[in-house]
mmCIF file of the C-alpha atoms, coordinates in Angstrom:
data_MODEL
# 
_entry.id   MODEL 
# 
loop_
_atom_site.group_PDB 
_atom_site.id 
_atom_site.type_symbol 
_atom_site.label_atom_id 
_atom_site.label_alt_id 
_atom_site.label_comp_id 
_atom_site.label_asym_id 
_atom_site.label_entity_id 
_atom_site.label_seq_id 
_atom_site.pdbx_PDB_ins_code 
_atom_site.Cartn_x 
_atom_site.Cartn_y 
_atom_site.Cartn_z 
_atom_site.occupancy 
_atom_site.B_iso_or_equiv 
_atom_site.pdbx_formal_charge 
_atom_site.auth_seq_id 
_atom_site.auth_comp_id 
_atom_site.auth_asym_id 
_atom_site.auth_atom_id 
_atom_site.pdbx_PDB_model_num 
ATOM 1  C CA . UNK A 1 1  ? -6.360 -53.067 -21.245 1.00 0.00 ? 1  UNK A CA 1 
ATOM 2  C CA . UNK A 1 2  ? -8.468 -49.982 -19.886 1.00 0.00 ? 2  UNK A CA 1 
ATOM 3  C CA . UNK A 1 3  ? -7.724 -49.298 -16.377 1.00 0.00 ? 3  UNK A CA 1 
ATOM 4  C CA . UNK A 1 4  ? -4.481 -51.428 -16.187 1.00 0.00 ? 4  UNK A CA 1 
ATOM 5  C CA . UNK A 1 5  ? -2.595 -50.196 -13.391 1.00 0.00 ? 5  UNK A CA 1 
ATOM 6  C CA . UNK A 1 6  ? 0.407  -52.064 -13.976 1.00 0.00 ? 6  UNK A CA 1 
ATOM 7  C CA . UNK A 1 7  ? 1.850  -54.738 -16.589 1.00 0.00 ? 7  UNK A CA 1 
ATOM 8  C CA . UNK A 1 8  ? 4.121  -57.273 -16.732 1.00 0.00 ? 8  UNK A CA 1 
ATOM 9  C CA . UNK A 1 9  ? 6.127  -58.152 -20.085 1.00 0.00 ? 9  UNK A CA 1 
ATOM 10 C CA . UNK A 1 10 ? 6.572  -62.094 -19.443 1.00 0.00 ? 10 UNK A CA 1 
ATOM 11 C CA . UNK A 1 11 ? 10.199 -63.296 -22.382 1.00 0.00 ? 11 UNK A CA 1 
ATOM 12 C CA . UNK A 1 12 ? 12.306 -65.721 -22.332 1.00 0.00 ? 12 UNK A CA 1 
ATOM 13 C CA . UNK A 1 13 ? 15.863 -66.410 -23.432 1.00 0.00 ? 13 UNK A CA 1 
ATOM 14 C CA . UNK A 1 14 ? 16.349 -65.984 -27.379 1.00 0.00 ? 14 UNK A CA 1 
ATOM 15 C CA . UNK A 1 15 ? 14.832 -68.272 -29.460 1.00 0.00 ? 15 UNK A CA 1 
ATOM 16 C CA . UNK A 1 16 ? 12.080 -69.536 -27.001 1.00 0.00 ? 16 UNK A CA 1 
ATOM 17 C CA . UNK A 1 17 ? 8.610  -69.248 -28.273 1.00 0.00 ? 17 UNK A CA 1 
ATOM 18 C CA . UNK A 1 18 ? 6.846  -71.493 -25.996 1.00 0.00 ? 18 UNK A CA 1 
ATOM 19 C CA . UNK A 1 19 ? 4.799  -69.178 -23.472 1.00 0.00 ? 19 UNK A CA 1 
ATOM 20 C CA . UNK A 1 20 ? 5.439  -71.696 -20.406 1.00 0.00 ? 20 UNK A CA 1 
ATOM 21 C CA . UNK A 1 21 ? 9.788  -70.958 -21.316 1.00 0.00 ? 21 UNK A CA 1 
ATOM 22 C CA . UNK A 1 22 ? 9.010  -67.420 -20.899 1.00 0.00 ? 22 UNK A CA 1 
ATOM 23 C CA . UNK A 1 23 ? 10.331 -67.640 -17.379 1.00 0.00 ? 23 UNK A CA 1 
ATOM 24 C CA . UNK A 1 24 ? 11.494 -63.301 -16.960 1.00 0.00 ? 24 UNK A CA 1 
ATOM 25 C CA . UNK A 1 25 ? 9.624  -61.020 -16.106 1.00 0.00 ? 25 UNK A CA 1 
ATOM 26 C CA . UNK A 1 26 ? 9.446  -56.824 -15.941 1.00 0.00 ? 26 UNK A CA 1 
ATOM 27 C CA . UNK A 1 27 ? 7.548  -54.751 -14.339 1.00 0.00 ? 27 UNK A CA 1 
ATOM 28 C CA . UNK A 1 28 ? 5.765  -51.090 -15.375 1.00 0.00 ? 28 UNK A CA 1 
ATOM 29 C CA . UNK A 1 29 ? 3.030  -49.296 -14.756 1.00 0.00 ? 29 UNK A CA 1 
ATOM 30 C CA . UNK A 1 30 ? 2.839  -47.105 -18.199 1.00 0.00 ? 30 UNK A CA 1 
ATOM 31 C CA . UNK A 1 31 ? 2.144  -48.708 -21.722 1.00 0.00 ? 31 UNK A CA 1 
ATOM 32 C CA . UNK A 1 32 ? 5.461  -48.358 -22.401 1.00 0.00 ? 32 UNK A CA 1 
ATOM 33 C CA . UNK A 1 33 ? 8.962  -50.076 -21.228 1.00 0.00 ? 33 UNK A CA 1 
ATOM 34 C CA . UNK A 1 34 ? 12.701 -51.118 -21.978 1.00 0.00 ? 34 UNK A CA 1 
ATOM 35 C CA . UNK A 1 35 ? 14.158 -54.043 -21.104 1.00 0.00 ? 35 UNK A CA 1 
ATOM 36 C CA . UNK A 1 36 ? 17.119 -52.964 -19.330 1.00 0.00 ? 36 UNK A CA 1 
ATOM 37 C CA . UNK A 1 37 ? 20.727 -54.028 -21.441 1.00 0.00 ? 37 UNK A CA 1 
ATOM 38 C CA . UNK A 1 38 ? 22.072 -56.146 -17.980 1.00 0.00 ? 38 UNK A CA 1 
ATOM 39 C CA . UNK A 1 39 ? 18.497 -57.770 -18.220 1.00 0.00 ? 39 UNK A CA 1 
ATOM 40 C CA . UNK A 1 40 ? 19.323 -58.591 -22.093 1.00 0.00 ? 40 UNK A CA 1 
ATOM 41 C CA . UNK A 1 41 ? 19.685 -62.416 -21.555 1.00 0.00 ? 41 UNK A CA 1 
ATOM 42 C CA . UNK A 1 42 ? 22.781 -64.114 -24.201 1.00 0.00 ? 42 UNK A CA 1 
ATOM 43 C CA . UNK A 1 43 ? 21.942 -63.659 -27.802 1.00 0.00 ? 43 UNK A CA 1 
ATOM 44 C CA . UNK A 1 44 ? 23.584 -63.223 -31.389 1.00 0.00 ? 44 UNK A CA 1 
ATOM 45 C CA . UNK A 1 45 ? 22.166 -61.103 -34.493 1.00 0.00 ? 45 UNK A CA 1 
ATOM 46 C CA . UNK A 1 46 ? 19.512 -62.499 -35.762 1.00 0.00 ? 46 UNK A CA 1 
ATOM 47 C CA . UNK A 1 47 ? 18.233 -63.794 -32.194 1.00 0.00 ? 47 UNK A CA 1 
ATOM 48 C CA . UNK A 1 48 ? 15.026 -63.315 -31.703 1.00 0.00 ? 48 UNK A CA 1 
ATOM 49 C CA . UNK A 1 49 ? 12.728 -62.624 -28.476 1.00 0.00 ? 49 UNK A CA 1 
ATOM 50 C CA . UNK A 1 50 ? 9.327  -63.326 -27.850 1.00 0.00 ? 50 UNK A CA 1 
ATOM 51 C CA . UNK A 1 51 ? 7.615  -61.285 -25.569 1.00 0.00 ? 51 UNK A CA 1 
ATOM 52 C CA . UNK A 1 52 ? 4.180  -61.044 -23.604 1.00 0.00 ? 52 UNK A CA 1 
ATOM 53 C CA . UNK A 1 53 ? 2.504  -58.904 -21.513 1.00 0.00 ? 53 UNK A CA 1 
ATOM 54 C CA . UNK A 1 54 ? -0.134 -59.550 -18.668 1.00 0.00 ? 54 UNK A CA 1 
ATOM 55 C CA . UNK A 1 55 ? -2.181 -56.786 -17.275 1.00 0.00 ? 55 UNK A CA 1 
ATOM 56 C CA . UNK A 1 56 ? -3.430 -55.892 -13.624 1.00 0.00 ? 56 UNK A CA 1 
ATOM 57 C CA . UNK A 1 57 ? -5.879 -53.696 -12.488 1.00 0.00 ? 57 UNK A CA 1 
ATOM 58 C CA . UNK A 1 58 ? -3.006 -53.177 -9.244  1.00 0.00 ? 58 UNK A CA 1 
ATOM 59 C CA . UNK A 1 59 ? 0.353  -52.101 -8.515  1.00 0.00 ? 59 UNK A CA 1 
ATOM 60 C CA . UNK A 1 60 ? 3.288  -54.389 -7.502  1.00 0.00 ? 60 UNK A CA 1 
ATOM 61 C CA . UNK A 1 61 ? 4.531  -53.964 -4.305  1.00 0.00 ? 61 UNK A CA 1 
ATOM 62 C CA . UNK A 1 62 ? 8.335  -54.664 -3.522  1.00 0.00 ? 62 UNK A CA 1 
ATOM 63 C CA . UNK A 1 63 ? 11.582 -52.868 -3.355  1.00 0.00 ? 63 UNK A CA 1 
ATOM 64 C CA . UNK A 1 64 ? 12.632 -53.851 -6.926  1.00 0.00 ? 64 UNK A CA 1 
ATOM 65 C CA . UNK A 1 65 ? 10.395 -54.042 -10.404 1.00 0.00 ? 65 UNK A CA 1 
ATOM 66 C CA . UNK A 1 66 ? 11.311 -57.433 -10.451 1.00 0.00 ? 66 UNK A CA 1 
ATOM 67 C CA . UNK A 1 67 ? 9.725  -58.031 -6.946  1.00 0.00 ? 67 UNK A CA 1 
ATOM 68 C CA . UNK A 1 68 ? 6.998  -55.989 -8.130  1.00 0.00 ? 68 UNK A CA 1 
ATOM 69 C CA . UNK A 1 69 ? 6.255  -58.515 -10.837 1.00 0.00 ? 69 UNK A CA 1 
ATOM 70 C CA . UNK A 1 70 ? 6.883  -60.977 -8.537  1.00 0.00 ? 70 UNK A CA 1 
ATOM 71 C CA . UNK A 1 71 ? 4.365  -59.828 -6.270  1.00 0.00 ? 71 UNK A CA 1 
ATOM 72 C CA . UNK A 1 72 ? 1.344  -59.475 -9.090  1.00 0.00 ? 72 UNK A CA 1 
ATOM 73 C CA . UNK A 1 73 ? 2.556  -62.671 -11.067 1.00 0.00 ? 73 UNK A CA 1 
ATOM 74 C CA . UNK A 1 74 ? 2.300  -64.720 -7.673  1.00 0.00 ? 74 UNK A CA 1 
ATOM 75 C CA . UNK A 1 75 ? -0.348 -63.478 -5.592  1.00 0.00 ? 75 UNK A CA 1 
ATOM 76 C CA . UNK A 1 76 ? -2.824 -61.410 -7.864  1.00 0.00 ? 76 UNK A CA 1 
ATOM 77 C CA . UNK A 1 77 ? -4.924 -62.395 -10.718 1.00 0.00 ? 77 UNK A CA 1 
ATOM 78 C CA . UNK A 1 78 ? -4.230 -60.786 -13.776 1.00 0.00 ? 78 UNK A CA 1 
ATOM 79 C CA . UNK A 1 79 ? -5.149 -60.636 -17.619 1.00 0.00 ? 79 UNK A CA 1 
ATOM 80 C CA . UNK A 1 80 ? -4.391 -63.027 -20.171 1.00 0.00 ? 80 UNK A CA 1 
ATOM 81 C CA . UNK A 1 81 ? -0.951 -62.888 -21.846 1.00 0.00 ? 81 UNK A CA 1 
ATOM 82 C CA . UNK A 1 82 ? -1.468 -61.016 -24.789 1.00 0.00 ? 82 UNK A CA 1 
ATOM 83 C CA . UNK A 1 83 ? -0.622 -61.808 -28.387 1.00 0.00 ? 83 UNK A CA 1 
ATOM 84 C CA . UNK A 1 84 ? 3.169  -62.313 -28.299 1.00 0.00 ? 84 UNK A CA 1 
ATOM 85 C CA . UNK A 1 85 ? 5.228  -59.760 -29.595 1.00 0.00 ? 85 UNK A CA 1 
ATOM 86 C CA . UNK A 1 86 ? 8.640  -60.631 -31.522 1.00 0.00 ? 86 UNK A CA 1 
ATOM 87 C CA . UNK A 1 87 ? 11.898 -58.791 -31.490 1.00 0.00 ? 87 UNK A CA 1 
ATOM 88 C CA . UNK A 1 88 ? 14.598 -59.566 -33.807 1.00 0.00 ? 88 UNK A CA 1 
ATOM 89 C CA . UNK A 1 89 ? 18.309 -58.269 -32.704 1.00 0.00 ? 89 UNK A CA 1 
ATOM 90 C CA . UNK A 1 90 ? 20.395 -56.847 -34.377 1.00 0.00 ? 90 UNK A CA 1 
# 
């Protein structure tokens, strides 16, 4: 989204598809972002992991990038989750 100052990948643990199961959340404020390896919930090969991403047009505020997203996802309007995105692990 043009101007996004910060986004929020919204997954889930593997296997889950259904948006409201995506219950973790990141945090960045570039286009770009890992999901750190302790963050990695339980999974096999062949697990996969649906992710989505929510836009704001304002930073997180919070100690933490999960308080960041915290702090957008529960007090700030954002953007609708985009299309999901699917990882497959390996």
């Amino acid at each position: 989204m043009p101007g996004a100052k910060a986004y929020v990948p919204h997954y889930g643990e593997a296997n889950v598809s259904d948006k409201s199961q995506l219950t973790f959340m990141g945090y960045t404020e570039t286009t770009s972002w890992t999901l750190p390896a302790a963050d990695v919930p339980t999974h096999v090969v062949g697990d996969k992991f649906h992710i989505c991403v929510q836009t704001f047009n304002k930073k997180g505020t919070g100690a933490t990038d999960i308080d960041k997203a915290r702090d957008l996802h529960d007090n700030h309007l954002g953007s609708a989750w985009s299309a999901e995105v699917i990882v497959t692990m390996n």
